[in-house]
MDAnalysis code that builds the backbone (N, CA, C; Angstrom):
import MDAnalysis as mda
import numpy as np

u = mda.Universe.empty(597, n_residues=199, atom_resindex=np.repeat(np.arange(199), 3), trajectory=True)
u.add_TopologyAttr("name", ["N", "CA", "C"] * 199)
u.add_TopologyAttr("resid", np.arange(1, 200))
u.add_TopologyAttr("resname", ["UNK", "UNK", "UNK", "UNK", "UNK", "UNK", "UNK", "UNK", "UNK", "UNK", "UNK", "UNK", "UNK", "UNK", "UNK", "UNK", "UNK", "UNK", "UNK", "UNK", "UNK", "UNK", "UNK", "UNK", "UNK", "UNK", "UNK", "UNK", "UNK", "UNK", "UNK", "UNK", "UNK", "UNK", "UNK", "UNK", "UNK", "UNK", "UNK", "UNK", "UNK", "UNK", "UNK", "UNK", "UNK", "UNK", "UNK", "UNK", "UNK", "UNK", "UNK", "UNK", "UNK", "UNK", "UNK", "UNK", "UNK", "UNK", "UNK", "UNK", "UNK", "UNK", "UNK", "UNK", "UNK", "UNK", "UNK", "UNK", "UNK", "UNK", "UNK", "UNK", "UNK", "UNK", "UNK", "UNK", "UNK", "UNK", "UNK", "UNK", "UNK", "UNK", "UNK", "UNK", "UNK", "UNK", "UNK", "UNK", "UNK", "UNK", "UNK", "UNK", "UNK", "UNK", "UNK", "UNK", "UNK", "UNK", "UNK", "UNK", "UNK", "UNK", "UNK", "UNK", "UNK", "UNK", "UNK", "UNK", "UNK", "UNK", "UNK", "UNK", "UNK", "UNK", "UNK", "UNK", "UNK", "UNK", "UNK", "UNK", "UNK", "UNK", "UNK", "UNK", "UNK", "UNK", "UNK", "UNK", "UNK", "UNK", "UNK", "UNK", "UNK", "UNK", "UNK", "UNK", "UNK", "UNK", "UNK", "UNK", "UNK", "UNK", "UNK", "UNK", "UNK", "UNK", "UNK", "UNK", "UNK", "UNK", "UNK", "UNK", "UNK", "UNK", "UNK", "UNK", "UNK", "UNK", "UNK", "UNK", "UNK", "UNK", "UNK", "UNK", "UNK", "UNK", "UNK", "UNK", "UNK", "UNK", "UNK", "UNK", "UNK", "UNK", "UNK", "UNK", "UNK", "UNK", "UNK", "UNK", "UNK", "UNK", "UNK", "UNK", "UNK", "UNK", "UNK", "UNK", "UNK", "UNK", "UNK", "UNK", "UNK", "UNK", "UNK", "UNK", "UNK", "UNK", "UNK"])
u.atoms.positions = np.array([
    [105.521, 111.459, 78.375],
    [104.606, 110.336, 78.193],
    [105.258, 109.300, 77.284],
    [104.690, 107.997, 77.745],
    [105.856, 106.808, 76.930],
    [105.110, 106.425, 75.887],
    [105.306, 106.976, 74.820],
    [104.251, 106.518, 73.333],
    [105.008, 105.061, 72.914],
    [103.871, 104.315, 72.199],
    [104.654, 103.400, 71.261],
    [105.434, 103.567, 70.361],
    [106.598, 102.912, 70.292],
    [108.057, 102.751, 69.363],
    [108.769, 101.799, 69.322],
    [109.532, 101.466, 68.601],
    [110.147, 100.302, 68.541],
    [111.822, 100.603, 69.205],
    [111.813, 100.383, 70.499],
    [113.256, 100.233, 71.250],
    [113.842, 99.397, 71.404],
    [115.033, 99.163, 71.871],
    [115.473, 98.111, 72.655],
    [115.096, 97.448, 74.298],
    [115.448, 96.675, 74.548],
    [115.031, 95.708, 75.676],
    [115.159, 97.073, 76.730],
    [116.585, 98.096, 76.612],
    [116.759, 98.282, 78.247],
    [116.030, 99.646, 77.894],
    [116.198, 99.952, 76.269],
    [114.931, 101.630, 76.239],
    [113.593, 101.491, 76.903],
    [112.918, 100.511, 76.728],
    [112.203, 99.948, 77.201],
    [111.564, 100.158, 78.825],
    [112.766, 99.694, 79.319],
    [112.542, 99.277, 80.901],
    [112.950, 100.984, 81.001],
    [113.774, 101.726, 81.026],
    [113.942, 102.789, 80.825],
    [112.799, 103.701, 81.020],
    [112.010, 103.611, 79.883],
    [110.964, 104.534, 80.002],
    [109.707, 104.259, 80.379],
    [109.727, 102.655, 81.264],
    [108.537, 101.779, 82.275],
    [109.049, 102.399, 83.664],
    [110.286, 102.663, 83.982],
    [110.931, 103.275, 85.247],
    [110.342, 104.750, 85.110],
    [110.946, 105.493, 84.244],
    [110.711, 106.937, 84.110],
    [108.905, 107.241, 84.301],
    [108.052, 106.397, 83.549],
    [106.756, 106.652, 83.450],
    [106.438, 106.852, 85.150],
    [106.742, 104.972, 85.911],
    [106.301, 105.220, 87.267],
    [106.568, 106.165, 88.129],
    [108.504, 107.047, 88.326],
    [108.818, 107.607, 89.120],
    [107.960, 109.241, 88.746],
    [107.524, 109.131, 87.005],
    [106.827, 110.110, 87.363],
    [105.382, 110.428, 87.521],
    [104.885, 109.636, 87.631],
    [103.268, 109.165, 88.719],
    [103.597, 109.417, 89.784],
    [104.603, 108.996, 90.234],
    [104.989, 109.193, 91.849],
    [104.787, 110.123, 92.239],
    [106.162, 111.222, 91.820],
    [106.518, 112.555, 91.982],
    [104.837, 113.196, 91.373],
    [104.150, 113.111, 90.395],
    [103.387, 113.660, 90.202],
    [101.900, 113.362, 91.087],
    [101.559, 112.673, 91.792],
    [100.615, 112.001, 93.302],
    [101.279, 113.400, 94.204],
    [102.031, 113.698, 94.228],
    [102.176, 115.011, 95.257],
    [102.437, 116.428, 95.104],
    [102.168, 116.626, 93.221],
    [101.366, 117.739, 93.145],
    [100.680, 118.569, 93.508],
    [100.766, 119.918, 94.381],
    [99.583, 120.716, 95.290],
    [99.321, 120.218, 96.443],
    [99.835, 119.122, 97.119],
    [99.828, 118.845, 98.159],
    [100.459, 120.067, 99.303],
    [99.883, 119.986, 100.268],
    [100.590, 120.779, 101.561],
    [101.001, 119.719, 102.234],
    [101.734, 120.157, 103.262],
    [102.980, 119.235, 104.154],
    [102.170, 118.406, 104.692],
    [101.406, 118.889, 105.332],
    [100.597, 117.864, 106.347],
    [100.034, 116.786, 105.432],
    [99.159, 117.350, 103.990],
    [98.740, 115.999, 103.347],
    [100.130, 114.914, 103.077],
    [100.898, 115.792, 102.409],
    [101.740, 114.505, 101.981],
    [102.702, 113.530, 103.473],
    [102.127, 113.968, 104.633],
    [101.908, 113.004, 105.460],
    [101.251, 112.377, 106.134],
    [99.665, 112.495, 105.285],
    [98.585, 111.925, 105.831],
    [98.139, 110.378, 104.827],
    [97.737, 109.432, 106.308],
    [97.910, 108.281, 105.861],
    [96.342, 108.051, 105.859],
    [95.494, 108.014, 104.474],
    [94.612, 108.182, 104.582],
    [92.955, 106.485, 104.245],
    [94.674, 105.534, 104.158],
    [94.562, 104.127, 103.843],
    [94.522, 103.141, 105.243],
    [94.382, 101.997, 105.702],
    [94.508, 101.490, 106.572],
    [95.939, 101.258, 106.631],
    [96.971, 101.512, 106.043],
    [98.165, 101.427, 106.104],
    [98.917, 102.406, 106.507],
    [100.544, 102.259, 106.960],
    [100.506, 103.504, 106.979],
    [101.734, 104.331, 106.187],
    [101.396, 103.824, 104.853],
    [102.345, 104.655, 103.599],
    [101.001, 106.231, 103.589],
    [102.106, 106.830, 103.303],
    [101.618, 108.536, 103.221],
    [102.120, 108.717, 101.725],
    [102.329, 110.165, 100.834],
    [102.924, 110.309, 99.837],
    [104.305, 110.921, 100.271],
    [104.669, 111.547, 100.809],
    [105.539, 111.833, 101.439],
    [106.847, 110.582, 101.299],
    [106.261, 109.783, 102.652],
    [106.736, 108.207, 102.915],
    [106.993, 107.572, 101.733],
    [106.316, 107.712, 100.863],
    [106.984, 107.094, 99.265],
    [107.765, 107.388, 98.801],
    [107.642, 108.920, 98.439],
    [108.940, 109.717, 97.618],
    [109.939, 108.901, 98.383],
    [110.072, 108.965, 99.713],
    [111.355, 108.884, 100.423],
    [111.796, 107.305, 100.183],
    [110.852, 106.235, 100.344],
    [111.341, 104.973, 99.745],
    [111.330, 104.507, 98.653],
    [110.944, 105.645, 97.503],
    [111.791, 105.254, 96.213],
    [112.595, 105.598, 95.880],
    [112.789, 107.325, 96.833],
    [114.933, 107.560, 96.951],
    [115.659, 106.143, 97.712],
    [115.545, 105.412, 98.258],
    [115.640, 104.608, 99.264],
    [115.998, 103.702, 98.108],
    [115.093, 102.992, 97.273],
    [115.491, 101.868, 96.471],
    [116.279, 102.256, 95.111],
    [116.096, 103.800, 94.403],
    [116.842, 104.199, 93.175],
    [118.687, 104.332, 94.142],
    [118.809, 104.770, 95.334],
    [120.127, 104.820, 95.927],
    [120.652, 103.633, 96.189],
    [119.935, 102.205, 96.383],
    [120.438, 100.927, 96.231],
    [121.129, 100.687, 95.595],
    [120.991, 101.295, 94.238],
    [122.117, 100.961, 92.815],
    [122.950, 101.010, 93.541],
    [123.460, 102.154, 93.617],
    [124.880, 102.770, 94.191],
    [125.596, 101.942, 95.393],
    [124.648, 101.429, 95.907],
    [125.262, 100.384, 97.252],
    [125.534, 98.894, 96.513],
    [124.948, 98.501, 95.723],
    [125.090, 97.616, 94.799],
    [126.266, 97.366, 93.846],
    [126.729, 98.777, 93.338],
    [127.822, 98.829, 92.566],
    [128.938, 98.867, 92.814],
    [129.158, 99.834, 94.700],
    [129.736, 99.529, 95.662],
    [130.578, 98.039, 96.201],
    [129.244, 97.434, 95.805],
    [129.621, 95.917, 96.665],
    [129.518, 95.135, 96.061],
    [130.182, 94.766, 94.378],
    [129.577, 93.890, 93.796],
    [129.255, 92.196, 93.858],
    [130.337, 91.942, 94.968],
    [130.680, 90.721, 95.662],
    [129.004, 90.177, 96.361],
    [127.957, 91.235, 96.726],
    [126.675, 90.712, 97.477],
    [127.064, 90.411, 98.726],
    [127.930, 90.051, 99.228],
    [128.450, 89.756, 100.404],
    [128.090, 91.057, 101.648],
    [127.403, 90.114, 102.447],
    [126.365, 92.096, 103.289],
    [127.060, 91.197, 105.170],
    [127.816, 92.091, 105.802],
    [127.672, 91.662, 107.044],
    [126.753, 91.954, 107.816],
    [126.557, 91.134, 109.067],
    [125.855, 91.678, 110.074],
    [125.056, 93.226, 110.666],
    [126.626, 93.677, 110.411],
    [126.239, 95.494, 111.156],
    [125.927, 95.769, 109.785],
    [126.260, 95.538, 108.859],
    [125.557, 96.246, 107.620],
    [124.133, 95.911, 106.994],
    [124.120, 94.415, 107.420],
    [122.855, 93.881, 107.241],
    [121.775, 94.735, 108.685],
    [121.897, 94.873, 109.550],
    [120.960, 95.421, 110.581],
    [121.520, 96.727, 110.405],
    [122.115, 97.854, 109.480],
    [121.861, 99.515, 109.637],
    [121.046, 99.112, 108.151],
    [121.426, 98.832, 107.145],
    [120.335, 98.562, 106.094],
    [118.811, 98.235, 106.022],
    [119.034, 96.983, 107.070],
    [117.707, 97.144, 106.961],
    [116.688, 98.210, 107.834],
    [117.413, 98.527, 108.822],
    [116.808, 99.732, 109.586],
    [116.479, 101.447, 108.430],
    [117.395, 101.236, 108.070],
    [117.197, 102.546, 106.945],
    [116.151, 102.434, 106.088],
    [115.124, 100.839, 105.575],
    [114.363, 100.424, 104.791],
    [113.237, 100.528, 105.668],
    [113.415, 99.992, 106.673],
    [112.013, 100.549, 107.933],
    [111.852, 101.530, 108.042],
    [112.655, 102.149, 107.804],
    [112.594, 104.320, 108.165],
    [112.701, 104.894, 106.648],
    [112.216, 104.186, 106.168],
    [112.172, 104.975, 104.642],
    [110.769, 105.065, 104.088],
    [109.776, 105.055, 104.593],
    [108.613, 104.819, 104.343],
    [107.588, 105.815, 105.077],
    [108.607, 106.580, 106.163],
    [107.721, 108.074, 106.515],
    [108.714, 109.214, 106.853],
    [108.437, 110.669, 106.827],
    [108.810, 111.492, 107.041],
    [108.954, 111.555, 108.264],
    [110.009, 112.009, 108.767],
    [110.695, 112.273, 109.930],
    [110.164, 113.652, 110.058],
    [110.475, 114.246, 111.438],
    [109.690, 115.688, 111.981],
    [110.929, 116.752, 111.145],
    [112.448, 116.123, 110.303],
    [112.690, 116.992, 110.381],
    [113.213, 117.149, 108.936],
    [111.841, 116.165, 108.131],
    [112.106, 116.325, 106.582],
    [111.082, 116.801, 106.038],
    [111.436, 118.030, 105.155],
    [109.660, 117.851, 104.514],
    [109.495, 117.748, 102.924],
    [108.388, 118.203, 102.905],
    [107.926, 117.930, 101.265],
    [108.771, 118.405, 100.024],
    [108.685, 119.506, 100.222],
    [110.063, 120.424, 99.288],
    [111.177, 119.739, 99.541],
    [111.940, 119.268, 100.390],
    [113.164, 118.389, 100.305],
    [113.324, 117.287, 99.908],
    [112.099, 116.466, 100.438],
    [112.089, 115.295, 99.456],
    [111.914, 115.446, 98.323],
    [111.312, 116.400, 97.600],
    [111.242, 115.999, 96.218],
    [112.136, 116.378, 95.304],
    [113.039, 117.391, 95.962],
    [114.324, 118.238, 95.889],
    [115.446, 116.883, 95.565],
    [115.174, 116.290, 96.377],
    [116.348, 114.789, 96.891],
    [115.468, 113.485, 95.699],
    [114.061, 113.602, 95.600],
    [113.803, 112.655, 94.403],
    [113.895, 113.453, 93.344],
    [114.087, 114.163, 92.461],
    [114.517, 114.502, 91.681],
    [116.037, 114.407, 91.065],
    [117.034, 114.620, 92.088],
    [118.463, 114.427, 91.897],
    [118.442, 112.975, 91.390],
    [117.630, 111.767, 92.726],
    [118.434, 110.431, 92.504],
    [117.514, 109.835, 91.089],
    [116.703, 110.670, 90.529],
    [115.635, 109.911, 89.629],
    [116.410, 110.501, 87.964],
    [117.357, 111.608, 88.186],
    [117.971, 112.042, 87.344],
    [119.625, 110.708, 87.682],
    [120.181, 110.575, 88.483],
    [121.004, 109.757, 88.663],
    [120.822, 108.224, 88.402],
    [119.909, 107.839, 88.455],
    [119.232, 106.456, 88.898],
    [118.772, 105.966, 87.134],
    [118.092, 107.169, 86.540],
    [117.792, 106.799, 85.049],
    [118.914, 106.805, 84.467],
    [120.348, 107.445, 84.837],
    [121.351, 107.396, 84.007],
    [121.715, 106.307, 83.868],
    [121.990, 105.419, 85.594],
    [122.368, 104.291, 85.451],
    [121.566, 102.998, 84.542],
    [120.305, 103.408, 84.305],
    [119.457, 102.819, 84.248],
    [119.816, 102.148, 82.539],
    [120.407, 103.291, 82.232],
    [120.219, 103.102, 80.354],
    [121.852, 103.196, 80.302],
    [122.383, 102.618, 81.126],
    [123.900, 102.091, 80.509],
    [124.021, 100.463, 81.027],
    [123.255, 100.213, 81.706],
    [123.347, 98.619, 81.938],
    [123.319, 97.259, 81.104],
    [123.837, 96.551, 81.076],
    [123.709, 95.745, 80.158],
    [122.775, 94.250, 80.807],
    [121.590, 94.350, 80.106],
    [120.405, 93.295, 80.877],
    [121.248, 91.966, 81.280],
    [121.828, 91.517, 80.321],
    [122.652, 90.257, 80.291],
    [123.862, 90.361, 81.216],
    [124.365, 91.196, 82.000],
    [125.202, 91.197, 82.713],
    [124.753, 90.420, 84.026],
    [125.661, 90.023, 84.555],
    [125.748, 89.142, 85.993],
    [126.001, 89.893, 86.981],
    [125.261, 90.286, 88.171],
    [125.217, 91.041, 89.597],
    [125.051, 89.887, 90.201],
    [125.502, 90.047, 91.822],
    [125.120, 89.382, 93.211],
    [123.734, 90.252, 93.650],
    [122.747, 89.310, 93.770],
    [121.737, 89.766, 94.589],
    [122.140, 89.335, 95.867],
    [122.347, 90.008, 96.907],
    [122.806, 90.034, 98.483],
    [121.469, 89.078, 98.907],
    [122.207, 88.292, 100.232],
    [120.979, 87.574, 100.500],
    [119.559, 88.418, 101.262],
    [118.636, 87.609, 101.362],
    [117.410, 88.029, 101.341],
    [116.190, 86.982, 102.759],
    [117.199, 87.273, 103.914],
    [116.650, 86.315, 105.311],
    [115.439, 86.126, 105.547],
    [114.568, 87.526, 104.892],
    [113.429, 87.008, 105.225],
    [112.115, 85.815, 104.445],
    [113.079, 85.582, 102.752],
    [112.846, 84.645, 102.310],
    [113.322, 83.519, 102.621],
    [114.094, 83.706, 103.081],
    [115.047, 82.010, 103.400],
    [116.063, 82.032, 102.440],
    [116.482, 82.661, 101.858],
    [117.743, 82.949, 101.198],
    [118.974, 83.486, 101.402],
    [119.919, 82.667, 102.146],
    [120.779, 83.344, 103.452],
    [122.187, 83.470, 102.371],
    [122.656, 83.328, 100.817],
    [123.621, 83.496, 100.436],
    [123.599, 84.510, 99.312],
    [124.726, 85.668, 99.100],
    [124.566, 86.415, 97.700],
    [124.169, 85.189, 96.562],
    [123.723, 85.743, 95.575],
    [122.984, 85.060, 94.513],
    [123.131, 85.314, 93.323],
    [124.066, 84.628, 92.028],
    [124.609, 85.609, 90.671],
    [122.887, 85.351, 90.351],
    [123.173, 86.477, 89.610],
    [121.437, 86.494, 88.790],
    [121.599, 87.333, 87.403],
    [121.014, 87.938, 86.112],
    [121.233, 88.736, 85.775],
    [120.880, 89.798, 86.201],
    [121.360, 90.677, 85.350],
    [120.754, 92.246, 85.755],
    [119.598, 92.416, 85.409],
    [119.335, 91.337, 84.332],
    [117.581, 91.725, 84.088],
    [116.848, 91.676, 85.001],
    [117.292, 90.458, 85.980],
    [116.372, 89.784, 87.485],
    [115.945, 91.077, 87.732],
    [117.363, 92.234, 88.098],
    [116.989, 93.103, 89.056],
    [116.315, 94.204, 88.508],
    [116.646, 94.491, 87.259],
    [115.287, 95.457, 86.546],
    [114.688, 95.140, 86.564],
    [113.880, 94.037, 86.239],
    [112.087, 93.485, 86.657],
    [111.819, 93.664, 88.007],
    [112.543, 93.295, 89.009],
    [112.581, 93.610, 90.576],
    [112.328, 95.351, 90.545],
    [112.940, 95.855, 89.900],
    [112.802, 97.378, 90.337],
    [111.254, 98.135, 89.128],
    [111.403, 97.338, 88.521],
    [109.808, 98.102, 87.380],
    [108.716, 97.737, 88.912],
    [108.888, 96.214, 89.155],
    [107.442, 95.763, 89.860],
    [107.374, 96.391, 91.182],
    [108.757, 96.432, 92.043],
    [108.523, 97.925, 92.918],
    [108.068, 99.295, 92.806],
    [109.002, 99.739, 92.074],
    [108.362, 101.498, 91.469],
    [107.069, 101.309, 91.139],
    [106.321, 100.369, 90.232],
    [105.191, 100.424, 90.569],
    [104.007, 100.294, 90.460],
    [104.676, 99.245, 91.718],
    [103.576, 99.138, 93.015],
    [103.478, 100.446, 93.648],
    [104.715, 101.075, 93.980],
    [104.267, 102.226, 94.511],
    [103.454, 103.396, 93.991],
    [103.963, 103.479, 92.753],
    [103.258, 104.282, 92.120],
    [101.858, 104.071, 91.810],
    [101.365, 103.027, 92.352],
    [99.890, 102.523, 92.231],
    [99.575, 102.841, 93.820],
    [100.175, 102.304, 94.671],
    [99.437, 103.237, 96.079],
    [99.477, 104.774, 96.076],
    [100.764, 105.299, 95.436],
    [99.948, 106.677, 95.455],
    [98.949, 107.134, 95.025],
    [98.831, 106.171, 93.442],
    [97.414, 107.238, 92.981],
    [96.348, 106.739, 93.991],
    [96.500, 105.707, 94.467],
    [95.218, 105.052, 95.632],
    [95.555, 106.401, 97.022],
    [96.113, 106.623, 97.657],
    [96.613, 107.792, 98.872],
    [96.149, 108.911, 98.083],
    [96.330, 109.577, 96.538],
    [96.334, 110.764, 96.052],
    [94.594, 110.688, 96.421],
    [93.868, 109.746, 95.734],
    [92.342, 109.674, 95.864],
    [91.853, 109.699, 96.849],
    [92.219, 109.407, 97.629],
    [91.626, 109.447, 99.150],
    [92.071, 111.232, 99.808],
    [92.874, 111.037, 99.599],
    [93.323, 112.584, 100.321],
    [92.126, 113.680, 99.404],
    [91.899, 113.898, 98.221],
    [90.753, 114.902, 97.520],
    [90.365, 114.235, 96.388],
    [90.626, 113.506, 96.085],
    [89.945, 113.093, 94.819],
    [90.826, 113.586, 93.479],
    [91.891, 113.637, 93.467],
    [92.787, 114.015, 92.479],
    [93.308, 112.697, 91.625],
    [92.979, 112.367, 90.288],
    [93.932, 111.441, 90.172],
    [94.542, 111.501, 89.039],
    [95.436, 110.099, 88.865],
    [96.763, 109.985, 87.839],
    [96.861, 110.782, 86.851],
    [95.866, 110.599, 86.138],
    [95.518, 111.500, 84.380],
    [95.687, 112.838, 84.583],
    [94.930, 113.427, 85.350],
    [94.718, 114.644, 86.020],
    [96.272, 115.337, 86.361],
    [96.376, 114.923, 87.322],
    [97.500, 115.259, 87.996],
    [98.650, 115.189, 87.102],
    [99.368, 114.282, 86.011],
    [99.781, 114.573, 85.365],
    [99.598, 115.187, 84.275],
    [98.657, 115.328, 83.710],
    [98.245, 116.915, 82.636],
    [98.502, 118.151, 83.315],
    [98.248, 118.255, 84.657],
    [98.545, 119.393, 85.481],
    [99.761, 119.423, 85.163],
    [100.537, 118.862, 85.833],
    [102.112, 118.721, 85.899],
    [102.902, 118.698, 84.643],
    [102.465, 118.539, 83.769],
    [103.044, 119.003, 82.346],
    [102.330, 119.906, 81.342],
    [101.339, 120.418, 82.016],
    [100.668, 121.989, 81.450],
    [99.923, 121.545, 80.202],
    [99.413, 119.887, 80.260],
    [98.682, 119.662, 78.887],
    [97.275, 120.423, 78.822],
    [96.770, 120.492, 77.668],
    [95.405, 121.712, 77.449],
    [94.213, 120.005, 77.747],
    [93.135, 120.605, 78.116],
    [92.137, 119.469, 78.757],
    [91.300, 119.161, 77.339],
    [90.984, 117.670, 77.587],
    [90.391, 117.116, 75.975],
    [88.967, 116.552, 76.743],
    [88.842, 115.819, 75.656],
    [87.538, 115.290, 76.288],
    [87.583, 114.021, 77.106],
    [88.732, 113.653, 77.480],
    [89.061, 112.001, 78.442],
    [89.269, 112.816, 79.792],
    [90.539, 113.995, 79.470],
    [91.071, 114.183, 81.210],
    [90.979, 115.826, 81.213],
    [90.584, 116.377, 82.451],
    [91.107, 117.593, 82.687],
    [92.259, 117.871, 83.674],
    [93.132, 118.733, 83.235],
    [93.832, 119.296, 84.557],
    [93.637, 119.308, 85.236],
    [94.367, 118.219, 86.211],
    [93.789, 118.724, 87.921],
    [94.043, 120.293, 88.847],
    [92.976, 120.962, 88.829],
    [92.889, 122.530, 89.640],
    [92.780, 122.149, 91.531],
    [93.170, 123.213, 92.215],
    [93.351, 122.627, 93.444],
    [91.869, 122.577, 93.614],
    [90.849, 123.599, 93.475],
    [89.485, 123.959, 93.801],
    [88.768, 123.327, 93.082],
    [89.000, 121.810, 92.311],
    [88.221, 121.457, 91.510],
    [88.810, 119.624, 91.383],
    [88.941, 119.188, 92.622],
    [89.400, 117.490, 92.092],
    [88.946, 117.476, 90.917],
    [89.754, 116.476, 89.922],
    [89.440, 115.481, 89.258],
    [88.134, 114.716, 89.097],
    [87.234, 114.524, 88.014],
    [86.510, 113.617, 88.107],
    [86.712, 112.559, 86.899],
    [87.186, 112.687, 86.267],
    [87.654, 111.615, 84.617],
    [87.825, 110.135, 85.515],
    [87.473, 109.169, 84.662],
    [88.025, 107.670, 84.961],
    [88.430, 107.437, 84.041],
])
């Protein structure tokens, strides 16, 4: 849990990343396979489908650091973005235990990178067609940590919205579960036979 302290700029963003990815991972707590691919919103993100597109955006680094030039061709620009369309549900031949197997590694990899960056450093943001932004773009690195807090989450806010709908389990809950805290008078542990009721 991220208590108040006095850090620096990137401790900071650091432990605003760490908090969301673990809301995330923690929205699919006690889930069975089938829930964490049930889309129980008019949309059709599942919990499942998340884990997998926030491995999807924490593995960006790495394609990023790869390419620092921003410079994205054609065939790389159309398998990329196809991998971002298909990152948002489980395939017949991934399941729950693996994804979280696979978000766990890149969320342990992804925070490393996370807290050696220097905010003030200069990256290419690759262009971005469907804004109308057809050239890499120097920006700082801060650009792209604020870009990645307001992704993670967002997502981490549709899950607890998907976690509620699927039984009534939510955020507080589910994470006291998930870190074995003793129940006070705000939240109880979420039990499978007993949703959540705290707001």
């Amino acid at each position: 849990m991220y208590e108040p302290a006095v850090v620096t700029e990137i401790e900071n963003v650091h432990h605003r990343l760490a908090e969301d990815l673990a809301a995330l991972r923690a929205a699919a707590y006690g889930l069975t396979e089938e829930q964490a691919r049930e889309t129980p919103c008019r949309s059709a993100l599942s919990i499942g489908g998340l884990l997998k597109h926030a491995i999807f955006v924490m593995t960006a680094w790495d394609v990023r650091a790869a390419n620092p030039s921003g410079e994205v061709s054609q065939e790389h620009f159309r398998a990329h973005f196809g991998d971002f369309a298909d990152s948002f549900a489980l395939t017949d031949n991934e399941s729950l235990a693996e994804m979280l197997t696979r978000f766990d590694a890149s969320v342990e990899h992804y925070l490393g990178q996370v807290a050696e960056i220097d905010p003030n450093a200069t990256v290419m943001e690759p262009p971005t067609p469907w804004t109308g932004r057809l050239e890499p773009t120097p920006a700082s690195a801060r650009y792209l940590l604020g870009h990645h807090v307001e992704e993670l989450g967002r997502h981490a806010g549709h899950a607890d919205i998907i976690r509620e709908q699927l039984d009534g389990a939510q955020a507080s809950s589910l994470q006291a579960a998930v870190e074995e805290l003793p129940p006070n008078d705000f939240v109880q542990p979420w039990r499978p036979e007993q949703p959540s009721v705290t707001r």
